[in-house]
MIMI-220925 format. One record per residue: chain; x, y, z of N, C-alpha, C in turn; residue in one letter; residue number from 1. Coordinates in Angstrom, 1 decimal, always signed. Example, Ala and Ser with C-alpha at 12.3 -4.5 7.8 and 13.67 -1.06 7.14 Angstrom:
<nodes>
unit A&n_x +13.2&n_y -5.7&n_z +7.8&ca_x +12.3&ca_y -4.5&ca_z +7.8&c_x +13.2&c_y -3.3&c_z +7.8&code a&pos 1 .
unit A&n_x +12.8&n_y -2.2&n_z +7.1&ca_x +13.7&ca_y -1.1&ca_z +7.1&c_x +12.9&c_y +0.0&c_z +7.9&code s&pos 2 .
</nodes>
This chain:
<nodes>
unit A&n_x +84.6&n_y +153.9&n_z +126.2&ca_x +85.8&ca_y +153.1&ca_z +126.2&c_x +85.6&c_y +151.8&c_z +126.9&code x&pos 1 .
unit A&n_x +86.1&n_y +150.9&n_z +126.6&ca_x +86.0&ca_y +149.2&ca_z +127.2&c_x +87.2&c_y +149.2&c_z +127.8&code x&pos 2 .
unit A&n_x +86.7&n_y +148.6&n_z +129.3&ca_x +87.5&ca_y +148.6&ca_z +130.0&c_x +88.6&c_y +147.6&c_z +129.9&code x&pos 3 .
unit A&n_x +89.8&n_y +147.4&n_z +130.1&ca_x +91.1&ca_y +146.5&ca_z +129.9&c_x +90.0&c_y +144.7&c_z +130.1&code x&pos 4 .
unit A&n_x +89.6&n_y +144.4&n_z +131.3&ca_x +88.7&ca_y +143.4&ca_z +131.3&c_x +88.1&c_y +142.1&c_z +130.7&code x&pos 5 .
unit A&n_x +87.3&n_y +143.6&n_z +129.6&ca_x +86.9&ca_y +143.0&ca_z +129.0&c_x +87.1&c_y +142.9&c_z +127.3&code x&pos 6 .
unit A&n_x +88.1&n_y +143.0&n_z +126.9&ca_x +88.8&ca_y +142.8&ca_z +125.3&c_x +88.8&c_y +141.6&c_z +125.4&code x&pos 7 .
unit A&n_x +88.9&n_y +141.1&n_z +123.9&ca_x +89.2&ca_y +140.2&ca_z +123.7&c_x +90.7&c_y +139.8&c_z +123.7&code x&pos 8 .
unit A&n_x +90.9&n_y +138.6&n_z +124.3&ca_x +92.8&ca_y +137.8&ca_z +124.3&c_x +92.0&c_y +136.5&c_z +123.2&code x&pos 9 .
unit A&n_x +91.3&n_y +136.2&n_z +122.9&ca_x +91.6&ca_y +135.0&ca_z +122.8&c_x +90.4&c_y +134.4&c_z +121.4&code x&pos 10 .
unit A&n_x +90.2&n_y +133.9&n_z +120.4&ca_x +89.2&ca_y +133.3&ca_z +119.8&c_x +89.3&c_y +132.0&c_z +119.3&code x&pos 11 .
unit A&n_x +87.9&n_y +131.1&n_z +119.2&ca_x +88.2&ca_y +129.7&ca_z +119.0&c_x +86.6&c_y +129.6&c_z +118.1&code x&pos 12 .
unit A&n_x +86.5&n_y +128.0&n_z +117.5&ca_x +85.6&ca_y +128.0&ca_z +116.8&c_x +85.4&c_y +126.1&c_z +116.4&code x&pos 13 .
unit A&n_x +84.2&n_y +126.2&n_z +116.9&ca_x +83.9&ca_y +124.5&ca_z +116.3&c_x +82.7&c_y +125.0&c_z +115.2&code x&pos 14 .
unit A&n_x +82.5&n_y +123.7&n_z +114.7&ca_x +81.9&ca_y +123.6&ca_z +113.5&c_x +80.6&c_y +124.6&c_z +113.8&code x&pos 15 .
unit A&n_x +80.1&n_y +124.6&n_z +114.3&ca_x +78.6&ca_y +125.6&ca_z +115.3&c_x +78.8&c_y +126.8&c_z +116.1&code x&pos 16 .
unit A&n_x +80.0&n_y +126.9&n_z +116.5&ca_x +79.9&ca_y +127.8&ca_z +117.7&c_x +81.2&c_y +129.0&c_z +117.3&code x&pos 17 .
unit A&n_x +81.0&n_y +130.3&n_z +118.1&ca_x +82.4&ca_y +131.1&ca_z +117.8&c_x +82.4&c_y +131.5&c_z +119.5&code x&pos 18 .
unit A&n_x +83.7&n_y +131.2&n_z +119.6&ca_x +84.0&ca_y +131.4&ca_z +121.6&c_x +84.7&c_y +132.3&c_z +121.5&code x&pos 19 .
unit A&n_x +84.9&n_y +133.8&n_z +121.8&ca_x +85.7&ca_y +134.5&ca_z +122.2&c_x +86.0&c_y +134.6&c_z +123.6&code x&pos 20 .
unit A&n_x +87.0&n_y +134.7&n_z +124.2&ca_x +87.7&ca_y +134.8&ca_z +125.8&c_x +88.2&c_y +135.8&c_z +125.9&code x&pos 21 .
unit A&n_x +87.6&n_y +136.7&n_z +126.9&ca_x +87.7&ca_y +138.2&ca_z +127.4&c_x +88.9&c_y +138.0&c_z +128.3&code x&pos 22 .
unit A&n_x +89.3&n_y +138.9&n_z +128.5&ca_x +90.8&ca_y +139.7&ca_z +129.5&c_x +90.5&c_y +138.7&c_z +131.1&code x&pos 23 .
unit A&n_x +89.1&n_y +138.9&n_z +131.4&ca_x +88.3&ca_y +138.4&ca_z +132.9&c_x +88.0&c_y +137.4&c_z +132.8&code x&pos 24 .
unit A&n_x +88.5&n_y +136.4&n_z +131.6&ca_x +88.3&ca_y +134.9&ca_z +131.4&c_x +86.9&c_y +134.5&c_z +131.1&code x&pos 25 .
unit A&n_x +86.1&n_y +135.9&n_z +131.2&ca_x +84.5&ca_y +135.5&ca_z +130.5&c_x +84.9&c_y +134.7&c_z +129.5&code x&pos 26 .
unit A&n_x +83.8&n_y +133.3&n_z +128.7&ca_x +83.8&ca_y +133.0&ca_z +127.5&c_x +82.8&c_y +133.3&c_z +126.7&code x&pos 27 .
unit A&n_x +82.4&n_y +134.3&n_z +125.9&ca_x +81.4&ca_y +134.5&ca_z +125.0&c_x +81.5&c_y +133.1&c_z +123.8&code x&pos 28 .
unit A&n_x +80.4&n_y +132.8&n_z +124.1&ca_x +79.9&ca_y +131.5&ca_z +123.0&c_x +78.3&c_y +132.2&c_z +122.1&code x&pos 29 .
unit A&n_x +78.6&n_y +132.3&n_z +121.0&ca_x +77.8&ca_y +132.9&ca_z +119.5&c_x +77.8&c_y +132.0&c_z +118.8&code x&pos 30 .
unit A&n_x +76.5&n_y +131.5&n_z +118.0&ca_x +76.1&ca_y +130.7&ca_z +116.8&c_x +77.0&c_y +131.1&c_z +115.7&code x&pos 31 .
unit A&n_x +77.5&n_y +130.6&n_z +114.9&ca_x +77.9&ca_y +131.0&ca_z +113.8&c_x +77.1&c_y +131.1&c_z +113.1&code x&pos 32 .
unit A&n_x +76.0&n_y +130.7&n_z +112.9&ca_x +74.6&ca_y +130.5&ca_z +112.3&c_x +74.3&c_y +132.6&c_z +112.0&code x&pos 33 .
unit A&n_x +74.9&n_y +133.3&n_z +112.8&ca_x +74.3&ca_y +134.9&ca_z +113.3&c_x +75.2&c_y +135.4&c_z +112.8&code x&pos 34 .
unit A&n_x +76.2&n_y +134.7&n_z +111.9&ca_x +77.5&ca_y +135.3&ca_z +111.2&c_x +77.8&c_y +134.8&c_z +109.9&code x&pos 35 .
unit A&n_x +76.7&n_y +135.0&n_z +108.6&ca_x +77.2&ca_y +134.2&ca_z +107.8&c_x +78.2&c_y +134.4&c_z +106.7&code x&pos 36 .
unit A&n_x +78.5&n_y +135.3&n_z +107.2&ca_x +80.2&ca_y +135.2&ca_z +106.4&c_x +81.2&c_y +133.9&c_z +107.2&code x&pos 37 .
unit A&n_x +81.2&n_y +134.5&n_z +108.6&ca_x +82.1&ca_y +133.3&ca_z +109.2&c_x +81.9&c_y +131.6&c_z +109.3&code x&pos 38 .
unit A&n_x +80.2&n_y +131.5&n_z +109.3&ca_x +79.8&ca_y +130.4&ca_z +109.0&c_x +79.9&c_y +129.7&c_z +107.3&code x&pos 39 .
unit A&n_x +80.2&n_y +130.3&n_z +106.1&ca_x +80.8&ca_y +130.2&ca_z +105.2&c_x +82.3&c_y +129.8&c_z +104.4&code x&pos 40 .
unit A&n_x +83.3&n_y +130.8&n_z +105.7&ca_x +84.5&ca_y +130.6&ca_z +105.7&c_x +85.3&c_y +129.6&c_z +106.0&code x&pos 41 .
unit A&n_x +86.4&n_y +129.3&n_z +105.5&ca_x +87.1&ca_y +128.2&ca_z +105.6&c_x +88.0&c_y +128.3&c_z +107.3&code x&pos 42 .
unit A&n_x +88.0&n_y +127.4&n_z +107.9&ca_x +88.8&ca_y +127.3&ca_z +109.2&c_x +89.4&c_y +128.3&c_z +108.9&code x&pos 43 .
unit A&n_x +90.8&n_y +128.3&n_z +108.2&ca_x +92.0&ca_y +128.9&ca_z +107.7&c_x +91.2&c_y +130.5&c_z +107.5&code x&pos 44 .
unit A&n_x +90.3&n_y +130.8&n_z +106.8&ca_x +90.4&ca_y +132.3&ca_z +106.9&c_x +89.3&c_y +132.9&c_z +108.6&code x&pos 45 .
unit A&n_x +88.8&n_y +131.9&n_z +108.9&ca_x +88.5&ca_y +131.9&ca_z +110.3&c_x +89.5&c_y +132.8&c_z +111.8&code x&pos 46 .
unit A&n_x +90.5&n_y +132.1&n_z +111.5&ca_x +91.9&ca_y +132.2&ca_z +112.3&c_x +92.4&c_y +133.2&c_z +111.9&code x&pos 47 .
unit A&n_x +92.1&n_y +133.6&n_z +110.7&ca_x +93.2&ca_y +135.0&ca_z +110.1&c_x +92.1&c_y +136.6&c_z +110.4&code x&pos 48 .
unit A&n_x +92.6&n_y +136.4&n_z +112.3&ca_x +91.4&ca_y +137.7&ca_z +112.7&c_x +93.1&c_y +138.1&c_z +113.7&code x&pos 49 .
unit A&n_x +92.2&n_y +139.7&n_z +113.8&ca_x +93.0&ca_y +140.7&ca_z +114.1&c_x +92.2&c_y +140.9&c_z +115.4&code x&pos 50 .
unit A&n_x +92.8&n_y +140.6&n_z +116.7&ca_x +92.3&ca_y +141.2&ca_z +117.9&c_x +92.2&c_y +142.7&c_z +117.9&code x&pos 51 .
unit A&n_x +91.3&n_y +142.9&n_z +117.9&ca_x +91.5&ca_y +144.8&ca_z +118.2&c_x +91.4&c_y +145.1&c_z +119.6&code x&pos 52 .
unit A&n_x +91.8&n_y +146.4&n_z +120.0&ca_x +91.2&ca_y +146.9&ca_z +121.3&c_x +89.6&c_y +147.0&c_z +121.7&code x&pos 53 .
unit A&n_x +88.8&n_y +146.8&n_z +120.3&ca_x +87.3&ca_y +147.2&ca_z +120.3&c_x +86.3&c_y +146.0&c_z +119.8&code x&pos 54 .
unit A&n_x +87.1&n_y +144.8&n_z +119.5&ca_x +86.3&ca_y +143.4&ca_z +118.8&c_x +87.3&c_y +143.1&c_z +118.3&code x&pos 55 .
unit A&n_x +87.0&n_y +142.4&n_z +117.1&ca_x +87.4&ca_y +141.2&ca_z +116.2&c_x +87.3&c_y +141.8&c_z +114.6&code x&pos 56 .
unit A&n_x +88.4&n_y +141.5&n_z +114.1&ca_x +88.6&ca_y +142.1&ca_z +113.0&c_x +88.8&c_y +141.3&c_z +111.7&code x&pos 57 .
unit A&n_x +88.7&n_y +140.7&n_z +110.9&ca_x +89.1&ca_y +139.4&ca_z +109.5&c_x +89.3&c_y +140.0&c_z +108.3&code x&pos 58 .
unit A&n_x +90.6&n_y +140.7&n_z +108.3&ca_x +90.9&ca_y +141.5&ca_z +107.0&c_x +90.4&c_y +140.9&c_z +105.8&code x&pos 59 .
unit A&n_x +91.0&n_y +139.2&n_z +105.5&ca_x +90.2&ca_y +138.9&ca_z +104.2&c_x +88.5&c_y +138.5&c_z +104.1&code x&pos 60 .
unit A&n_x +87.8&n_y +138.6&n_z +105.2&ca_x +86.5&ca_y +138.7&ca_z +105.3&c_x +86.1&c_y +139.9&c_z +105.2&code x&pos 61 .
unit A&n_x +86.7&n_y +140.5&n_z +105.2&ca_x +86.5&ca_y +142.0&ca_z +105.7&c_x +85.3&c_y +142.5&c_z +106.5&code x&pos 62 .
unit A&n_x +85.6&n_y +142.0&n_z +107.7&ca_x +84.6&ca_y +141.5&ca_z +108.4&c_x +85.1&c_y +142.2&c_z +110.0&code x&pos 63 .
unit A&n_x +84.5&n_y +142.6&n_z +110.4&ca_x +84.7&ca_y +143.6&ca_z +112.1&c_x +83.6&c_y +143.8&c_z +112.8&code x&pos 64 .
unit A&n_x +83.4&n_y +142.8&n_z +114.0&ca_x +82.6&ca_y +143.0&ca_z +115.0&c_x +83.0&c_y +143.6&c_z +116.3&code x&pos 65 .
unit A&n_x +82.1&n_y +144.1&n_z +116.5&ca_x +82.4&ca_y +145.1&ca_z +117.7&c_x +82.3&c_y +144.7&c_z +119.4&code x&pos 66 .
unit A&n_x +83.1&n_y +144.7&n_z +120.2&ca_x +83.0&ca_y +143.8&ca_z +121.4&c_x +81.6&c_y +144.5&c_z +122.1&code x&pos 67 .
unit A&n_x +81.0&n_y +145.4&n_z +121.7&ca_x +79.8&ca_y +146.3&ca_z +122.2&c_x +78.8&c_y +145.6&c_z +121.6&code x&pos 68 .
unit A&n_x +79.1&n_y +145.3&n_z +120.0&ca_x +78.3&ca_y +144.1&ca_z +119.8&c_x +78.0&c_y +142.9&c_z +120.3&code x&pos 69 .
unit A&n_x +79.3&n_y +142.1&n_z +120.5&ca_x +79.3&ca_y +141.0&ca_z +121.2&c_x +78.4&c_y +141.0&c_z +122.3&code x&pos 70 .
unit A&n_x +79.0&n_y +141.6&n_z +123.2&ca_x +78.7&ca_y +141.8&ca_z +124.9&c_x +77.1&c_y +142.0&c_z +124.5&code x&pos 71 .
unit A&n_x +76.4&n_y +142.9&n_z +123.5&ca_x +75.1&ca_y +143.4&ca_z +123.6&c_x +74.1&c_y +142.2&c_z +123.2&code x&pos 72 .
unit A&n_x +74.8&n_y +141.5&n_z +122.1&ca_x +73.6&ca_y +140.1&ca_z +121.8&c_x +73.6&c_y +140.6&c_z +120.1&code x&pos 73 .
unit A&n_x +73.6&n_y +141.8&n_z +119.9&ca_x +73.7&ca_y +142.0&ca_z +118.9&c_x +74.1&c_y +141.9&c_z +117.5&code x&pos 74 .
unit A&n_x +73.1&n_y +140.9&n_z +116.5&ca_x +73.9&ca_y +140.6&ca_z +115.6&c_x +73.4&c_y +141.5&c_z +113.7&code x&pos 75 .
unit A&n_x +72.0&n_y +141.3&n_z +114.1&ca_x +72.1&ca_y +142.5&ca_z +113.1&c_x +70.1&c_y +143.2&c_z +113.2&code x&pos 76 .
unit A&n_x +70.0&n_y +144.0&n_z +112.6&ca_x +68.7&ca_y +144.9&ca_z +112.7&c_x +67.6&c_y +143.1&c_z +112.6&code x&pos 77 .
unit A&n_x +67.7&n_y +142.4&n_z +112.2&ca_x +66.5&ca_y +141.1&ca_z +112.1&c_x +66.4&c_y +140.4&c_z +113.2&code x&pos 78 .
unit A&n_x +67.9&n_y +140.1&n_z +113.7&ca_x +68.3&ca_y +139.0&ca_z +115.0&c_x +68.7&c_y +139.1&c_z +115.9&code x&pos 79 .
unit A&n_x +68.6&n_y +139.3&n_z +116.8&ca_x +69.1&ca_y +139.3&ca_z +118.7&c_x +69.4&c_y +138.6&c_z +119.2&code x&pos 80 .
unit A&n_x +70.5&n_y +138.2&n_z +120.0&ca_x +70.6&ca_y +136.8&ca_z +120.8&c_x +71.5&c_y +138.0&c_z +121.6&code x&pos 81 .
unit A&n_x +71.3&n_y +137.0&n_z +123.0&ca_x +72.2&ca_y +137.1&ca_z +124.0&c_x +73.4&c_y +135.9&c_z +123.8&code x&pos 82 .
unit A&n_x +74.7&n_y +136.4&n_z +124.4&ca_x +75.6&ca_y +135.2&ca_z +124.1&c_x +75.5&c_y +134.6&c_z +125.4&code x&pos 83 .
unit A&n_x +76.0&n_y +133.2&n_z +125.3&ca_x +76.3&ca_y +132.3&ca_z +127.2&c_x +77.4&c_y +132.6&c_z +127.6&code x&pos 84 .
unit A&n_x +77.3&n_y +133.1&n_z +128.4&ca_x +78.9&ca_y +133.0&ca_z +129.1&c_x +78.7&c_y +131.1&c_z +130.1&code x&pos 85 .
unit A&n_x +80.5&n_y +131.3&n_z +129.2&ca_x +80.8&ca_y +130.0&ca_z +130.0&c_x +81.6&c_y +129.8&c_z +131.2&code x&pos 86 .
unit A&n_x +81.8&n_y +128.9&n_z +132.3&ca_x +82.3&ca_y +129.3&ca_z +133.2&c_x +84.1&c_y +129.0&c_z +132.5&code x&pos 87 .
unit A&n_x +85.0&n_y +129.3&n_z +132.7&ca_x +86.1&ca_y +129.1&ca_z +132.0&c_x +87.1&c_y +128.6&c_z +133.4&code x&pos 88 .
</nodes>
């Protein structure tokens, strides 16, 4: 279980980057480049995500990342990144 903490409250996105903002005001910053569905998507279906208690959800992407993902670096069996936390 993930502790209250660290869920996600909050997501944002520039042309390069996907920032999610944890409960503890961590800022997880990810390439979009490691997501290429979302790097594909239009702003508008960008924004149309579903905070879960467990990650990030994009019904018309059909698309669900897992905050265990996030937090891990983990983007798929080829690629690994660590994300930056920012100071917020």
């Amino acid at each position: 279980m993930i502790p209250d903490r660290d869920r996600p409250i909050a997501v944002d996105f520039t042309d390069v980057d996907l920032y999610v903002t944890l409960a503890n005001q961590r800022r997880l910053t990810l390439p979009l480049a490691d997501y290429p569905v979302l790097a594909q998507a239009t702003a508008e279906q960008r924004m149309n995500l579903q905070l879960t208690l467990n990650g990030l959800y994009w019904p018309e992407l059909d698309l669900d990342i897992s905050l265990m993902t996030l937090l891990s670096g983990t983007v798929s069996h080829t690629r690994r990144h660590k994300p930056r936390f920012c100071e917020g």
